[in-house]
N, C-alpha and C positions, 0 to 999 in steps of 0.2 A: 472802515469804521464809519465814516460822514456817509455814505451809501445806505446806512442800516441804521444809523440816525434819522434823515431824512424819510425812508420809509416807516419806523415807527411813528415820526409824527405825523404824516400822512394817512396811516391807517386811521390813529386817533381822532384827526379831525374829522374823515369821513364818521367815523362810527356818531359822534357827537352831532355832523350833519344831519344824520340821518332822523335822532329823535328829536330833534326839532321838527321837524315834519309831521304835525298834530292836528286831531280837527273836533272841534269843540262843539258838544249838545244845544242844541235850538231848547227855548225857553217854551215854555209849552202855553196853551192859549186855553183860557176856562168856559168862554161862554160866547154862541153865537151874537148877531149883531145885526136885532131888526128894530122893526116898529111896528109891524103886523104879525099877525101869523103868530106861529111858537117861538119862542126864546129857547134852545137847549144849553143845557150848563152839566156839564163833568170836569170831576177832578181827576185828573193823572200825573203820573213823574215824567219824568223825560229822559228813563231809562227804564228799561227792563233786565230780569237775569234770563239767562240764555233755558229754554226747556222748562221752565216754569210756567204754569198756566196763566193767563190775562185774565183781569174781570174789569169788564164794562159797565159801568153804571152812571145814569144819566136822571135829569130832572128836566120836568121840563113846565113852561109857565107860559101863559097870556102875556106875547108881545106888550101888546098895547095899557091895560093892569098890570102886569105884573101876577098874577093871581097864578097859584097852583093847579097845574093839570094833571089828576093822577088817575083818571077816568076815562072811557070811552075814546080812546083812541089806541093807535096801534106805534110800536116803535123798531127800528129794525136796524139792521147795520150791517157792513163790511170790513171786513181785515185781510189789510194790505201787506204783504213780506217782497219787499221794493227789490231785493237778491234776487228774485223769479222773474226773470225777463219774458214776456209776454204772457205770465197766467200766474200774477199776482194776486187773484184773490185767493184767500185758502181757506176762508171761513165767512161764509153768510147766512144770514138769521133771521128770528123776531125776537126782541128782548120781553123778557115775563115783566110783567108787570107787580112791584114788591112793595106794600107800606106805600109814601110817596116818592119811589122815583120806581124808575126800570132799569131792570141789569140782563148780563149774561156773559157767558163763561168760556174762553179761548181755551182748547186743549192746548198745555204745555208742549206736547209732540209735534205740533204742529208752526211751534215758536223754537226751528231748529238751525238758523242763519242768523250770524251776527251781523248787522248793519241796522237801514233805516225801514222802519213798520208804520202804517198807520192805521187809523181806524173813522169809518164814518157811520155817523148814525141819524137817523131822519123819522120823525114824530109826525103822522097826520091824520082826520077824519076825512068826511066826506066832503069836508069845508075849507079846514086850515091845515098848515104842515109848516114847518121849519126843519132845518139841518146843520149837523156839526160835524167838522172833520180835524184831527189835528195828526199830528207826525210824533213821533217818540227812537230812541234807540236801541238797540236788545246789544249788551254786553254780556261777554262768561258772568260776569258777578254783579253786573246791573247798580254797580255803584257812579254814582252823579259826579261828572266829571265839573270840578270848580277850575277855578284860575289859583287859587291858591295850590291845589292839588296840582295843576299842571305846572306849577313852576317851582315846585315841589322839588317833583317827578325828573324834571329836565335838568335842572341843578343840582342834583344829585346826581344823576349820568354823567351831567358836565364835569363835576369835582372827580369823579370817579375816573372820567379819562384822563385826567388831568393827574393825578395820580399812577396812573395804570404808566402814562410816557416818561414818568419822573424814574419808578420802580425800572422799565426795561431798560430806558437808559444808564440806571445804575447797573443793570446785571449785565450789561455787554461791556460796562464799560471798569468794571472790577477785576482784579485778577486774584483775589482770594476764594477758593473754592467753599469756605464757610459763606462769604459775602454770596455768592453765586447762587447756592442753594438758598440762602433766606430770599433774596430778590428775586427767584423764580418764583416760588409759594408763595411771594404776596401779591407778585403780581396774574397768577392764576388765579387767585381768589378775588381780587380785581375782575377779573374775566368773567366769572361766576354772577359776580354781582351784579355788575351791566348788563348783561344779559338776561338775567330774572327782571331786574326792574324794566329794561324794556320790552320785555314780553308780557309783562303785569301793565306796563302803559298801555299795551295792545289790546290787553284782555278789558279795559276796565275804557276802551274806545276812545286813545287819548292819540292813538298811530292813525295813518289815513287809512293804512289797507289792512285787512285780515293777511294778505299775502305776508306783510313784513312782520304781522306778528306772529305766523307761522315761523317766519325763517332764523326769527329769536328765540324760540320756544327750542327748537332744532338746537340750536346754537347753545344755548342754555344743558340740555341733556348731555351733550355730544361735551360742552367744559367738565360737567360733574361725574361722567363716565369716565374719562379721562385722567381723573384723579387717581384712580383705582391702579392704572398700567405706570401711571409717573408715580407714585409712591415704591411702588417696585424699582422703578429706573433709577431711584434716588438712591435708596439704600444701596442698589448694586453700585451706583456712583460714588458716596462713601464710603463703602468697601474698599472699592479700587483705588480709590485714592488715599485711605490709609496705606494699602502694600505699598502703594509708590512713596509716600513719605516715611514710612516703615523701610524700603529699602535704600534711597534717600539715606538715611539716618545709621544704617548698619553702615554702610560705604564710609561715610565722614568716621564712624569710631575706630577703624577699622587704618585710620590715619590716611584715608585720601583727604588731599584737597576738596572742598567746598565746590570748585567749578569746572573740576572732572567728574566729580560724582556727580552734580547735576546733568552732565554730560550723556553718560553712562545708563544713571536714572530715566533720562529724556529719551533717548535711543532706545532703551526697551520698552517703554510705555508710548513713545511716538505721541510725547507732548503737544497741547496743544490746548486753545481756549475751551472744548469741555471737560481737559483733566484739572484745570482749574488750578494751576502750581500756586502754592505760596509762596511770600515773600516773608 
C-alpha cells in the first residue's frame, strides 16, 4: 500500500515539475537607434500563428530631422526561421514601396516551424541607409504569452495535480466498489485535463521544447481514446460485481452464515481489490 502511495506522489510531482519549465516571449523593439542616416520604425507583436502569412511594414525617416522618407530610395529584407540550422533564410526581398511607408508579404507556407523568427530590413540611396532587425515567436495559435497567463496556466496544472493524488489515493485506498468506480472517472478526467492544458501551454509557447508539447499532445489523445475501451471495462465490472453480490445475497437467504458465504462467494470470484467487495 505505502509502495503505491509513494509512487503516486512521485509521479504527481514530476508531472507538476515538468510544466514549470517555461520560457517566456522577448518584448519586441519598434525603432532603430541613430543620429545620421535613416531612422527605420515597424510595428510587430511578439508572436505569430503558425502557417499564417507575415506582413512587413516599415517607415522610415531622416535620422538627423526626423522628416519622412517615402521617396527615392530602396528597402529590402530578410526572414530568418532560427529551427533551420545552417540555411536560415527563407525569404529575401525588395519591400514596394505604399502611401508612406514600405511593406511586403511572408508566405504563410513558408512560416511552417514553431520557435524563434526574425526579420531584418535595411532602407538606402546612394548616400544614406539605415537598418532594423528584431526577433518574434511563431506559435500553433500565435497568442501572447503574459505573466498572468503563465501563472494561470501553471496553477491550474498545479491544483489539478494536486487533486489528481488526493482522487488516486482515495481509489487505492477504498474498498467500496461504488467508491472505486467514481474515484477512477474523476481521476481520468483529472488526466484528460492536465494533459490538454499542458499541451495548450506548448502550443501557445509557454513549454521550452516543441518536443514536450508533442509528448502532451500524445498523452492527451492516448487519455481521451482510452475512455472509450474503460467505459466498456466498467460496465463489464458492474456487471460482475452485481453477480458476486447477487450471489453473495442468495447464499445468506438461503440461511448461510454471513462469513461462509463470503467465503464461498470469494472463492468463486477470487476476490480481490478490483472486485471491489463491499462492506
Amino acid at each position: 500500500m505505502y509502495n503505491k502511495k509513494y509512487t503516486l506522489l512521485i509521479c504527481t510531482i514530476f508531472l507538476f515539475i515538468i510544466t514549470i519549465n517555461f520560457a517566456c516571449s522577448q518584448p519586441p523593439f519598434q525603432q532603430s537607434e541613430k543620429n545620421v542616416g535613416f531612422l527605420i520604425e515597424t510595428g510587430y507583436t511578439s508572436t505569430h500563428s503558425l502557417n499564417n502569412d507575415y506582413y512587413l511594414h516599415t517607415h522610415v525617416y531622416n535620422a538627423s530631422n526626423g522628416l519622412l522618407i517615402d521617396s527615392n530610395i530602396n528597402c529590402y529584407y530578410h526572414f530568418y526561421d532560427h529551427q533551420k540550422n545552417g540555411d536560415e533564410h527563407i525569404a529575401i526581398g525588395e519591400m514596394d514601396n505604399y502611401g508612406a511607408g514600405y511593406n511586403a508579404s511572408i508566405d504563410g507556407e513558408l512560416i511552417n516551424n514553431t520557435g524563434e523568427y526574425s526579420a531584418l530590413i535595411w532602407c538606402n540611396n546612394s548616400e544614406e541607409g539605415g537598418f532594423f532587425q528584431y526577433t518574434f515567436l511563431v506559435t500553433e495559435s500565435g497568442i501572447e504569452i503574459t505573466e498572468g497567463r503563465s501563472i494561470f496556466a501553471i496553477g491550474s496544472v498545479a491544483i489539478l495535480c494536486i487533486l489528481l493524488f488526493i482522487s488516486l489515493y482515495s481509489l487505492f485506498s477504498i474498498d467500496s466498489y461504488i467508491g472505486k468506480f467514481i474515484f477512477y472517472w474523476i481521476s481520468h478526467l483529472f488526466i484528460v485535463l492536465i494533459f490538454f492544458i499542458c499541451w495548450q501551454m506548448g502550443v501557445e509557447g509557454l513549454l521550452g521544447g516543441i518536443g514536450v508539447t508533442g509528448i502532451f499532445r500524445i498523452l492527451f489523445y492516448i487519455s481521451v481514446v482510452a475512455v472509450f475501451p474503460m467505459v466498456i471495462l466498467s460496465l463489464a465490472w458492474i456487471f460482475y460485481i452485481h453477480v458476486y453480490n447477487e450471489h453473495f445475497q442468495n447464499l445468506v437467504e438461503k440461511g448461510m452464515d454471513t462469513e461462509r458465504a463470503f467465503q464461498l462467494t470469494n472463492r468463486k470470484f477470487k476476490g480481490g481489490w478490483f472486485y471491489g467487495r463491499s462492506r
